[in-house]
Each structure stands twice: as structure tokens, then as C-alpha cells.
N, C-alpha and C positions, 0 to 999 in steps of 0.2 A: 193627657188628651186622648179621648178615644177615637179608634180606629177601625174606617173602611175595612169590612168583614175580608180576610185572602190576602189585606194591606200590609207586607211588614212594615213595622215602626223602624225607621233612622237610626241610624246611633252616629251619631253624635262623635269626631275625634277631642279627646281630653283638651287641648289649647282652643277648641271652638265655644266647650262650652263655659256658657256665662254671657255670652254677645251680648243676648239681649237685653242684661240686665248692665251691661256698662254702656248702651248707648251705639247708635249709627258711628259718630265718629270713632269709639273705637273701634268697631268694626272694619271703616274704610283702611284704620291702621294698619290693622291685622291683616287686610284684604291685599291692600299693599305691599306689606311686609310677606305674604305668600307669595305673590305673584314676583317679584324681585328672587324669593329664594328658587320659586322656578327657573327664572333664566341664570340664575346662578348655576343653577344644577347640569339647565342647558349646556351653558361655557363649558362646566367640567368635563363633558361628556363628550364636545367636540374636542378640549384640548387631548382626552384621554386618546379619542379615536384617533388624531393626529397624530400623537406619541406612537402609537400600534402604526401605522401607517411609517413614521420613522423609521424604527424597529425594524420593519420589514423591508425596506430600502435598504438599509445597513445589510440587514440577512441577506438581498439579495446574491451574493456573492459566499455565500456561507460554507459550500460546503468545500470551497476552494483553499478558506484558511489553514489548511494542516499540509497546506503544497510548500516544503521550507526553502525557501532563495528562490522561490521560483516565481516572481512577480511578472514578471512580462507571459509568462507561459498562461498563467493565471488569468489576466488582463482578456488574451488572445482566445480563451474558453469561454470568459464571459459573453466575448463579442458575437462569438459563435451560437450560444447559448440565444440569445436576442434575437439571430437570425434567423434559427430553428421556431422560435415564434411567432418569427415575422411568415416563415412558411407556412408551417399549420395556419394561419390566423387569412392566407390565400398571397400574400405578399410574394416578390422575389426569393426572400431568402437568402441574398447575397452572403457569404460566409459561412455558409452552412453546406457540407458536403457529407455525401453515405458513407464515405471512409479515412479513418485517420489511422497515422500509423506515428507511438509516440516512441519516442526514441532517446536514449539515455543512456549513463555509467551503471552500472550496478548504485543501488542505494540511492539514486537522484530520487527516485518516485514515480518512474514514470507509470507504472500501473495505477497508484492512488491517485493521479493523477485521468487517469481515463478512468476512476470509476465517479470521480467529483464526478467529470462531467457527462458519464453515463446518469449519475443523480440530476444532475440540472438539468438534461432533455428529457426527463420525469417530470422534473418540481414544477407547479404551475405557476411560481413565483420563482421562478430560474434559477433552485439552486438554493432553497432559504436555509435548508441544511435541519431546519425544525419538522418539519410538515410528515406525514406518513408517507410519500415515496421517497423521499430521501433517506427515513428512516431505512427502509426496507433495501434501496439501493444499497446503501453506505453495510447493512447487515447483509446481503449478498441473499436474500430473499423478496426482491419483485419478481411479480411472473413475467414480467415481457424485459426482462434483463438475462440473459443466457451470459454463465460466468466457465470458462473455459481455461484451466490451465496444466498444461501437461502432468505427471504423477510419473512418468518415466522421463528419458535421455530423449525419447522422438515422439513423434502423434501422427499417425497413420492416415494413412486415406480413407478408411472407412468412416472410423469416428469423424473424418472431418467430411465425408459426405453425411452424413447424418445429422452432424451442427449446420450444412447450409441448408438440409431440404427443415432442419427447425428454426432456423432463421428468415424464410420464406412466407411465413405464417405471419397474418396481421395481429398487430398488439391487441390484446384482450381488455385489458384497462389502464394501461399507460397512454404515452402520447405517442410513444418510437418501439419499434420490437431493434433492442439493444444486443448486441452481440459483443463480448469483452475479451478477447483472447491472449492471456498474457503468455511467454515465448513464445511466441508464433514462429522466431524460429528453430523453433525444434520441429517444425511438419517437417515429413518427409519430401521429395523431392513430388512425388504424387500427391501426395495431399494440398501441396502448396498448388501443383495444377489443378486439383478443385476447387480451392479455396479461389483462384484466382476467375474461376468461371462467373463465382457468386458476387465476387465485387467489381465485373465486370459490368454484370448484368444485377443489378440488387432488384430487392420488391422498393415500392414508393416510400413505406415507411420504416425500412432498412435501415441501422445506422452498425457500422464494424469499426470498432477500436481494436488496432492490431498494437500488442506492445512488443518491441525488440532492442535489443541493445543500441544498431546502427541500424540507418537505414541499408545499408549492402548485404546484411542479415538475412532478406526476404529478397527474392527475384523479383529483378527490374520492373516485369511488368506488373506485378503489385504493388510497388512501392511507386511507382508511375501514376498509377489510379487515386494514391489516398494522399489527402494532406498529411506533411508530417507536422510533426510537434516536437520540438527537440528540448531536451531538460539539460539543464547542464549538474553538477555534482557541487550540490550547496555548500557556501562557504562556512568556515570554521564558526564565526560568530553564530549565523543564525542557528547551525542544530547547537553550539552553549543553548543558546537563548531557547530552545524548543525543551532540551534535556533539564531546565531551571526552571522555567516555570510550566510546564504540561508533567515531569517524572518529577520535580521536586527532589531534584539532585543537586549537591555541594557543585557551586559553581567552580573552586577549582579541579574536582573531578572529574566534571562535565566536560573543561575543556579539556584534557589529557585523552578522558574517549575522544571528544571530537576531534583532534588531532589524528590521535592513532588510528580512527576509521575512514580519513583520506574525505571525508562528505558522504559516506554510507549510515544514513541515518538507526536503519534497525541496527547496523552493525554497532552504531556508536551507542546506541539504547541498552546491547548487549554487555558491552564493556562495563558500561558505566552500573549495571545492576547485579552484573552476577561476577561473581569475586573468582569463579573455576573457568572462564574466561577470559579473566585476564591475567590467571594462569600459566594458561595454554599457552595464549600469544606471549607473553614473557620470556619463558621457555625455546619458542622458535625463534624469536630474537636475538637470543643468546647465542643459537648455533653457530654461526660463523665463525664469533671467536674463538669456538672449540674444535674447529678444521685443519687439527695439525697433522695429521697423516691419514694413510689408507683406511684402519679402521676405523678412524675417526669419524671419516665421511660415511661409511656403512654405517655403523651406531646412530648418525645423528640420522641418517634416511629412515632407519627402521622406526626412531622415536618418533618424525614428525609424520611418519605413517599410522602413528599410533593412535597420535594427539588428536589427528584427523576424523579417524575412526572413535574413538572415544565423546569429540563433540560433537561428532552425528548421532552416535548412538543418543547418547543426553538429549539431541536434539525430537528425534523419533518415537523411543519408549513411551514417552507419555502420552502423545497421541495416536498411537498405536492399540496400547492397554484402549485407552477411551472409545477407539472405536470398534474395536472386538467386543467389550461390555455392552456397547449402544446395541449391536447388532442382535447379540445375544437376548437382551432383552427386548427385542422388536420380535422376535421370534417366542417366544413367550418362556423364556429361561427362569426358570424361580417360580413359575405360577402351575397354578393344579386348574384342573377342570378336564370336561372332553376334549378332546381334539389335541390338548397341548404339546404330549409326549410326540406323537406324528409332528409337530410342526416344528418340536425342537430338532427331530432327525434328519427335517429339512433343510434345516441350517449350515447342515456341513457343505453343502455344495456354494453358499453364499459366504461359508467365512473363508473356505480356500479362494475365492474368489479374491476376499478381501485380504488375503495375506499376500496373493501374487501383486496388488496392487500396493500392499503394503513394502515390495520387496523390491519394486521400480520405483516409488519413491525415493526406500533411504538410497538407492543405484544412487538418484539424482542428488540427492541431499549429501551425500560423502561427494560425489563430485565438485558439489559447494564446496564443501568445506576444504577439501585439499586444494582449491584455488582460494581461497582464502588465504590458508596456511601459506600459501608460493605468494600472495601479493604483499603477505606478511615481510615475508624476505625482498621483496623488490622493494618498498617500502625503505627497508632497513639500508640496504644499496644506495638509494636513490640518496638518503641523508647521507652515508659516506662521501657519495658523490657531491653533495653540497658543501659538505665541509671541506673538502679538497678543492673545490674550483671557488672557495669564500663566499659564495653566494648568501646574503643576507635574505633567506624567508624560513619559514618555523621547519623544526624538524618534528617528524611524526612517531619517531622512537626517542622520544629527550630523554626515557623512562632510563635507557639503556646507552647515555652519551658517553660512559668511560670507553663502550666496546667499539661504538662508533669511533673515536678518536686514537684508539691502537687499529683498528683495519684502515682510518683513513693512512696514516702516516706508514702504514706498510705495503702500501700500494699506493696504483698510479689509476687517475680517472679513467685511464682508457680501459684496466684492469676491472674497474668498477661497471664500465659497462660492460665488458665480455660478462661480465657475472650476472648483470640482466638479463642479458640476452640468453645466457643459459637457464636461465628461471621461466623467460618466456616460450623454451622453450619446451621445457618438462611438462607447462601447461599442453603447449598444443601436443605433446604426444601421450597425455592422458586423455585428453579430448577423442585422441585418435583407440582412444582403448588396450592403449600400451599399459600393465600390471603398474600401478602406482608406487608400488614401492621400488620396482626397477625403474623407472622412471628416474625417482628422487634419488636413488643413489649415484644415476650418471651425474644427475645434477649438481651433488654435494659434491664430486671428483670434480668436476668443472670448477666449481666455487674454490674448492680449495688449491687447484693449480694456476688458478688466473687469468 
């Protein structure tokens, strides 16, 4: 049929054509039959979008899920989390405060735990744990999330006037300018009086997550100002269950770390994956029943001074090397052109930078670890002491029950705790900067007399 000149011709979809030649009523057939597969297509579309709508309810609380035993803490972020939207959005805000302070055992979580919900006063869907600020929160790259955590034994006053006059600043493209500061207490006695100025007085869209072990950590009048959050130290079942199905670890090996790490989740992660740490702690385990005289006890102090240092080093080297290289080549190490010889020469003054900082870490990281290695021994006590008063609950050194049950039956409970007690206190006079290996020797003399 010709066509109006500028006119395209039609085309025709392949099941249309023929209509005319089979007649009106097929047509209406057909006509029919389209119009059905339309709202067919409709339904799909809204069942799908409901499904995505489901999906994202469930996410609502997403980025909480890796918080392990900690359902009520969890729960109580959520609600908070809702508040925080009820303010922005012009509401009260009832439950929603500029300052929290979370508080927990070693290994509860309390830090991953304030950065969920530094994520969820980001996500615009509270928390979906999917979304790009979550992303970026949970990777420690939002800009209105300031991540703070000591690198030495203390954190000074200066640095911390300078993290509140950067916390004073309104959020750039988030919802909160987030402040994250894990040990907070390691400020110093001045820094804590700054710090305490800022969460007195905060900016409107201010929010401070302080994280410390206890609340009596931080001075009163800080911990006065901020809600706390307290975590308690997850039981044995849920990290099995975290180390089976997230590490894809033999569930009776799982549960052997999660015994031996008391509810210290990375501790138990460590156990259970690297075979030179469980090692170590083997090793320390064992010392007691090798406390038969004077040099005994010096030998086994020097060892667990050793083991200490050894799984800090291990722990250090490799992110040390990585960030010497990283620097290295920010500075243009390996490349040719103008300028690059001068800007390698410039380097020196930023890697010595980065070694002094490299050199307060490991300070603080063998700190770790020699209380580790002493909670390793209280630990070991604490089951003597079980066995001795029959107390029916799991023992956290089963690994090591022959040695448990010759120290339990050569001693007396009371004896068992004098032996705490001297473990706890070798802690506080490393803490106080007494040389750690005289430390651990008074301590092994303690242990071995009773």
C-alpha cells in the first residue's frame, strides 16, 4: 500500500500479522489474549516490587547481623536507629542521643558494634547493610564518619583537640558527621578534658560513639553525658555457630577455639585458623606443670616473654612491610620522569614518620599479647579451680586436662586463687610499665609457691 510522502510504514509485530486475513473474531481473540498477558505482566511487576520491598525490611537491620550473642544490644540500635529518623525527618527523636559510650570484655564487639550503628545513621534505609553508605561505613571510607583509634599505649590532647574542632563540621553528604573513637580510654587525663568539652557542648548533627571496656574507664563526667551500650562476651554456642558457617570451620574445632577464647570472637577466629597459635597458647598452658623450682620459674618467664613477642611480631611484620611499600610508592618509588628523584628524597621524612608510628603500635600490640598470654593462665587456674570445687560448667583448657588434674589435686582452692590473683597482678604492673619479663618472673615465683 503506498504511502503518505515523510510517512513511515508500520511494521507489523510477527504474531499480529495475518489478522486480517483470519477475521475480526480472531482478532478480539488475540486482542484479548494481549490485554490479559498485560495485566499479567502487571501482577508480576507488583509481586516483584513487593518481594524488593520485603527484602529491604528484612535488610532493615542488616548491618547488625555480625553483632554475635548480642540480640538485645542489637534490638536497642535498631530503636535508636528509627529515632535518629524520626529527628531528621523534624520528629522528637525520643531515643536518639549525641553520645554513646559501648562498653564490653575484650572480644564482645563492642567497637563493630558502634560502627553497625555509625552505618545505620548513614543508611537511608537504617542499616540495609547493602546500600553505598553502608558500604563505605562498614569499609571505614565515609566522609562524615571520622574513625579514631589509638596506634600507641595513650592519645594526647592535641590529637584530640583537633578530632573535636573535625567533628564540629556539618556532614558533607551523609545524614550525621559520626565520630568513632575506639579506646577512648587511652586519652590522656587532658585529652579526656577536651574530649569532655565536645560532648558537652556537641554541633546539631554531632553523633560520638565512645568505645571502652567499662564504663569507670572514662571520667564520670563523660560517661554521665552518653548513653551506654553494654555488650556482654558471647556465649560459646553462637561464635561455634559464627566460626561454621561464616569461616567454614570443622565444627569440633570450632568449638575447642570457642572455648579456649572465653567469648573473644577474633581471638577464637585465630585459634581456629592458624595452627602457630595454637601453638603458642599450648605451650603457655603447659607451664604451670613445669613450676618445680626456682629456675624453673625464670625459664618458663623468659619463654612466655618470648611467645609473647614472637606473636606480636607475626602479628605486625606484615602490615608494617605493606605500609612502608604503600608509602613508598605514593611517593613515586619505581617510576622515572621529572621531578620523581626529589620526591623520592622526600620520603624520608614521612617514612620515619611512619616507623615512629609503626613502633607505638607494636608498644601497644605486644601489650595485647602479654595479657593474652597472662589471661591464658588465668584461664588455666580458673579450670583447676573448677575442678577442685566440682563445679559442673565446660572447661576452656580440656586440650590440657591431664595437667589440670595433677595441679588440681596438689593444691588447695584457696591456693588457686592466690595464683589468680598473682596473674592479675603481673597484668596491672605491666600496664604500669614495669619490664615484662620481670614482671612474669615474679609472677611464675608466686605461681609456683602458692
Amino acid at each position: 500500500m503506498p504511502t503518505a510522502a515523510g510517512v513511515p510504514r508500520l511494521r507489523r509485530p510477527d504474531r499480529f500479522r495475518g489478522l486480517l486475513a483470519a477475521g475480526m473474531s480472531s482478532a478480539r481473540s488475540i486482542l484479548w489474549a494481549g490485554r490479559a498477558e498485560l495485566r499479567i505482566g502487571r501482577a508480576e511487576r507488583a509481586i516483584q516490587r513487593q518481594r524488593g520491598a520485603d527484602v529491604d525490611e528484612r535488610r532493615e537491620a542488616g548491618v547488625f547481623d555480625d553483632l554475635v550473642g548480642q540480640d538485645a544490644v542489637a534490638e536497642r540500635l535498631r530503636a535508636a536507629t528509627r529515632a535518629a529518623a524520626d529527628l531528621l525527618a523534624g520528629g522528637p527523636g525520643e531515643g536518639m542521643t549525641h553520645a554513646w559510650l559501648f562498653t564490653g570484655p575484650p572480644g564482645s564487639g563492642r567497637a563493630e558494634a558502634a560502627r553497625a550503628f555509625a552505618a545505620a545513621l548513614q543508611c537511608p534505609r537504617g542499616g540495609c547493610g547493602s546500600c553505598e553508605p553502608c558500604h563505605q561505613v562498614l569499609a571505614g571510607t565515609h566522609a562524615d564518619v571520622l574513625y579514631v583509634r589509638p596506634s600507641g599505649l595513650s592519645f594526647g590532647v592535641d590529637k584530640t583537640r583537633e578530632l573535636v574542632l573535625q567533628s564540629a563540621s556539618r556532614p558533607t553528604q551523609g545524614r550525621f558527621r559520626v565520630v568513632l573513637f575506639e579506646d577512648a580510654d587511652r586519652a590522656t587525663e587532658a585529652a579526656s578534658n577536651a574530649l569532655l568539652k565536645a560532648v558537652e557542648e556537641p554541633s546539631p548533627r554531632t553523633v560520638w560513639l565512645l568505645c571502652t571496656p567499662t564504663a569507670e574507664d572514662m571520667l564520670v563526667t563523660i560517661r554521665s553525658r552518653c548513653r551506654q551500650v553494654s555488650l556482654v562476651a558471647p556465649p560459646t554456642r553462637a561464635v561455634v555457630d559464627l566460626l561454621v558457617s561464616r569461616e567454614g570451620i570443622d565444627p569440633a574445632q570450632a568449638e575447642e577455639a570457642a572455648r579456649a577464647a572465653g567469648g573473644h570472637v577474633a581471638r577464637a577466629r585465630q585459634l581456629a585458623t592458624d595452627p602457630e597459635a595454637r601453638k603458642r597458647r599450648s605451650e603457655v598452658l603447659g607451664m604451670p606443670a613445669r613450676l618445680d623450682g626456682t629456675g624453673a620459674c625464670v625459664d618458663a618467664a623468659a619463654r612466655l616473654y618470648e611467645l609473647a613477642e614472637a606473636e606480636a611480631k607475626a602479628t605486625t611484620a606484615e602490615l608494617d612491610e605493606r605500609e612502608r611499600a604503600d608509602l613508598k610508592a605514593a611517593f613515586g618509588e619505581g617510576s622515572t620522569g621529572k621531578g620523581v628523584a626529589k620526591a623520592v628524597r622526600g620520603a624520608s621524612g614521612a617514612l620515619k614518620d611512619l616507623e615512629e608510628q609503626q613502633k607505638r603500635r607494636a608498644t601497644r600490640i605486644k601489650r595485647d599479647t602479654y595479657d593474652l598470654a597472662l589471661m591464658d593462665l588465668v584461664a588455666f587456674y580458673r579450670d583447676v579451680l573448677t575442678l577442685q570445687l566440682g563445679a559442673r560448667v565446660e572447661l576452656s583448657a580440656s586440650s590440657h586436662e591431664g595437667d589440670l588434674n595433677r595441679v588440681a589435686r596438689a593444691s588447695t582452692p584457696e591456693a588457686s586463687l592466690r595464683r589468680i590473683d598473682a596473674i592479675m597482678l603481673c597484668r596491672e604492673r605491666i600496664a604500669a610499665n614495669v619490664h615484662p619479663q620481670i614482671a612474669m618472673e615474679a609472677m611464675t615465683a608466686a605461681l609456683y609457691q602458692g
